[in-house]
Each structure stands twice: as C-alpha cells, then as structure tokens.
C-alpha positions in Angstrom: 0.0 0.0 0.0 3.0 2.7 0.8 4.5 1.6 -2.4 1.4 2.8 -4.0 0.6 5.8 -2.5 4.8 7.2 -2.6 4.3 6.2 -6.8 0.9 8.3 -6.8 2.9 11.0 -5.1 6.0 10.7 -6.9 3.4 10.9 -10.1 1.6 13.7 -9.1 4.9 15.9 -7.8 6.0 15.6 -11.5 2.7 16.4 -13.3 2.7 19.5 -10.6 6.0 20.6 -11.7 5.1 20.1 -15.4 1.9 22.2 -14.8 4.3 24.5 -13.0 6.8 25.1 -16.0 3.8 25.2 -18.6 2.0 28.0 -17.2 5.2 30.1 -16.6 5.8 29.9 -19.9 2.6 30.4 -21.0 2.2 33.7 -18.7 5.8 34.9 -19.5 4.1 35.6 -23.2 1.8 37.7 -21.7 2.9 41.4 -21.6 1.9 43.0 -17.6 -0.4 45.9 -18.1 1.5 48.5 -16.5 5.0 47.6 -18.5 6.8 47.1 -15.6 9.5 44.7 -15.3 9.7 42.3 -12.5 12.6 43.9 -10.5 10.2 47.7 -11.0 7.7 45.5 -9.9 9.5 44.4 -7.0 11.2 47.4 -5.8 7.3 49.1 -6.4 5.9 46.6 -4.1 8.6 47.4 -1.3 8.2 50.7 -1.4 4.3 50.7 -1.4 4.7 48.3 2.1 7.0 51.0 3.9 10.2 48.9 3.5 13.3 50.6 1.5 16.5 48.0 3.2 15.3 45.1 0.9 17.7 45.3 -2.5 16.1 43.6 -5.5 18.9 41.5 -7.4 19.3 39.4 -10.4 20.5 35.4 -9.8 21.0 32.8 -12.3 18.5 30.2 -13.4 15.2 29.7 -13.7 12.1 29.6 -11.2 15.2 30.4 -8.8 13.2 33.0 -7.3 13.8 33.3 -3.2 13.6 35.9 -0.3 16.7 36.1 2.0 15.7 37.5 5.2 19.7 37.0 6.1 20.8 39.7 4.0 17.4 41.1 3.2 17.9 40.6 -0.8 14.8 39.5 -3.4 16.4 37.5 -5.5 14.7 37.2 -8.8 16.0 34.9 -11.9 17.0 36.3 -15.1 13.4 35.3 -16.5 11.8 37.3 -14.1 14.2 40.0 -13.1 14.3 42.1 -16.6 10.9 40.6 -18.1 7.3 42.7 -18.4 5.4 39.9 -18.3 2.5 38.8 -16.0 5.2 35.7 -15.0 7.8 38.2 -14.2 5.2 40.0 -12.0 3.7 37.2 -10.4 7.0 35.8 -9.3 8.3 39.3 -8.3 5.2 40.1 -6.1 5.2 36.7 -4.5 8.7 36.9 -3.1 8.4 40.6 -2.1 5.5 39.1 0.1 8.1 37.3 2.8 10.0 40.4 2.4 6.4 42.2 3.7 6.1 38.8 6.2 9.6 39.5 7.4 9.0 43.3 8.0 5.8 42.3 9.4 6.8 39.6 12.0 4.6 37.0 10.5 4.8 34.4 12.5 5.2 31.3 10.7 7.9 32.9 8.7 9.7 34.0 12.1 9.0 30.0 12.7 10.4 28.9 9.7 13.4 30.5 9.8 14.3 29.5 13.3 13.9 25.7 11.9 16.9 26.4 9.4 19.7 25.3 11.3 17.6 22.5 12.8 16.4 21.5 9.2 20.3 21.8 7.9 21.8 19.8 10.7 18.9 16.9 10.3 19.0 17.1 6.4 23.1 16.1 6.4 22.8 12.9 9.3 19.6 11.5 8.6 19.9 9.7 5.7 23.0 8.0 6.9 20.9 7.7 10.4 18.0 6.2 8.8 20.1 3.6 6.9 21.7 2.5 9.8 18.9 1.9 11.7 17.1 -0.1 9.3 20.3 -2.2 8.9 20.0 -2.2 12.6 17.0 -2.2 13.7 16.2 -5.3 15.6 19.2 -5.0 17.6 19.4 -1.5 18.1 16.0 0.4 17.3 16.7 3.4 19.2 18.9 4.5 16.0 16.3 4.3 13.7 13.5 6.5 15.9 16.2 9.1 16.3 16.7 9.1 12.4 12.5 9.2 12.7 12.6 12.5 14.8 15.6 13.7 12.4 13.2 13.1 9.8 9.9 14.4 11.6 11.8 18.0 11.4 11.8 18.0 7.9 8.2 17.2 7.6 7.3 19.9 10.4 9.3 22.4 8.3 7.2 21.6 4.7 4.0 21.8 7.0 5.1 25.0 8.4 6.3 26.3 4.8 2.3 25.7 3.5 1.0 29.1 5.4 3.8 31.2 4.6 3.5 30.3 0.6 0.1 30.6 1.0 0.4 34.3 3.1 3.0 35.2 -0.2 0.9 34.6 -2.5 -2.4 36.3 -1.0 0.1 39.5 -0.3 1.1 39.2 -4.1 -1.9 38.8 -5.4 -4.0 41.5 -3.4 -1.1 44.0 -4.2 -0.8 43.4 -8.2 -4.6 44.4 -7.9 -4.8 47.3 -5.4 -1.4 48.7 -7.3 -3.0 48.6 -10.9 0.0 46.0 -11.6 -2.8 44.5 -13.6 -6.0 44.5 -15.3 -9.1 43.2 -14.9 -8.8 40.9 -17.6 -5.0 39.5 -17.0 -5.5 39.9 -12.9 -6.7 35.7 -13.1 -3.8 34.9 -15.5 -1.4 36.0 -11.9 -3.7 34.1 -9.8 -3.4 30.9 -11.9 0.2 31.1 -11.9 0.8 31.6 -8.0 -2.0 28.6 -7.0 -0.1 26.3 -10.1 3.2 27.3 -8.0 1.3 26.5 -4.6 0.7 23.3 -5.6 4.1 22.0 -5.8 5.1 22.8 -2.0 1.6 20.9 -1.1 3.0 17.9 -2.6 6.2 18.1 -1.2 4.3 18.1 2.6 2.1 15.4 1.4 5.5 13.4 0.3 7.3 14.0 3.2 4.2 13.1 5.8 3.7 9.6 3.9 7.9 9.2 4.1 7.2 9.5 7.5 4.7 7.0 8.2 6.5 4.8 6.4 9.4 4.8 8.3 7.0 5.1 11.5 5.2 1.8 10.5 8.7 0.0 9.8 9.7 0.7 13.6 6.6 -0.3 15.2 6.6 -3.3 13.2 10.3 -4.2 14.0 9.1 -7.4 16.0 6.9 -9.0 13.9 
C-alpha cells in the first residue's frame, strides 16, 4: 500500500511541476499591463509596504526566485528580473510578500526561519541515520527512531512552509490588484500562476508526511 501511495505522489509531484513550468511559460508571453518589469515590480511593491533596506537582485536560473531575510535581498531569476510579463510580475510580487512577512513579523515565517539550522543539521545525518537503523533495527532500534525524529523535522518544516507560501501569494496577489500592476482581464492569469506554484510545496508536505509514516510503520513493526 506505501508503495502505491509514494508512486501516486512521486506521479503527481512531476505532473505538478510540469503544470508548473507550462503555465510560466505560457504567462511569460503575456505582456503585464502597466509595462513594468519584475525587478520595478519588486522594488514598487517594497516601497508601497513602507520597507526601503530590501535590494532587489538578479541570480541565475530559472524559477530560482527566493527571499533572504539574512541579507534582506529578493532575488529574482533572469526570467523574471528584466521581463514585463504577467510571469515576471507574479513571481516578483510573490517573493516581495516574505520580504512584507519578514517586515511584518509574520509568525510562521519567524518560525520557519528559526527551523533552518535544525532543518540543515537533520538534512546532512539522517539519511545516513536512517540507513543504519534499518540495517539495525532489531538490535538497536533506538537509532532508527532518532533518524524518525531527524526526519519528523523535515516534515514539520514543509508543513510550516504551506501558510507562509500561501500568506505570499495572497500579499502578491492583493497587491498586483490594489497597485493597478494588472488589469481586470489579466489579474486571473497571476492568480493561476501563483496557485499552479502553490501546488508544488503541497505535494512536497504530502510526500514527506507519507515518508514518514513509512518509516514510523517500519519501527513499530520491527518485531513481527
């Protein structure tokens, strides 16, 4: 039955992406009403929220698009950064909405980041922790739960990353309206591609919660 349900997952995580990479280049055709590129588009969306210490700069790559609230930086790929395109927008207003979360204290983010290290440190051991303690396990089980709590981090921090997408995206999208970013008419197009973006980090918590129980079930069955 796990077998099934990680190939439905691992199925549905690549038709996500796929759906993902199709509608960004579908809406990076699409010119943005107001002819703004995504970094104008950025920097407009920081200044409109109070907040004038967040840089806007270009990084390599696609869909590479990230907030650093270390160094305070949006950080928007070259397909978004110098583009006018409801894409470029959508992207650029999404990830100047954890800058607005950060400035904010939203507290999820605030949780999130305090998970890093935690996250980091689990993320380098627990593969070698879980291995071991399924090579181990009916002598020495206590290796394998600890490489089940390792792992139980991970999945707390792709639960906790659900609302602060979410938050983003609702920030985003509110803001390309209210700011005339958009029109009437392409306003939905930037919706679509923010939810089709969504989608992939719901899958990724729905991976790692059934990763879990798998690894759960393995230790509680150990003695039969």
């Amino acid at each position: 039955m796990y077998w099934i349900i990680f190939i439905g997952i691992a199925l549905l995580s690549w038709l996500v992406q796929q759906n993902l990479q199709n509608k960004f280049n579908k809406y990076k055709r699409i010119p943005v009403d107001c002819g703004m590129t995504g970094k104008q588009v950025a920097e407009k969306m920081l200044h409109d929220n109070g907040i004038y210490d967040v840089r806007v700069i270009s990084t390599r790559g696609s869909l590479t698009d990230h907030y650093n609230p270390a160094n305070k930086t949006v950080n928007l790929s070259e397909d978004v950064y110098g583009e006018a395109s409801i894409a470029a927008a959508a992207v650029a207003a999404h990830e100047c909405g954890h800058a607005v979360q950060h400035a904010r204290a939203y507290a999820p983010l605030q949780l999130r980041s305090k998970l890093v290290p935690v996250v980091s440190f689990a993320s380098n051991i627990m593969p070698w922790v879980l291995l071991l303690g399924m090579m181990t396990i009916q002598v020495f089980p206590e290796l394998l739960l600890g490489g089940i709590i390792l792992f139980a981090s991970t999945t707390l921090f792709s639960l906790i990353t659900l609302p602060v997408e979410i938050n983003a995206s609702q920030r985003a999208t509110e803001w390309l309206r209210r700011a005339n970013i958009v029109s009437y008419s392409t306003y939905p197009y930037a919706v679509d591609a923010l939810k089709s973006a969504a989608y992939t980090y719901v899958v990724a918590a729905l991976s790692s919660l059934a990763t879990l129980a798998y690894y759960i079930m393995i230790y509680t069955n150990r003695r039969d």
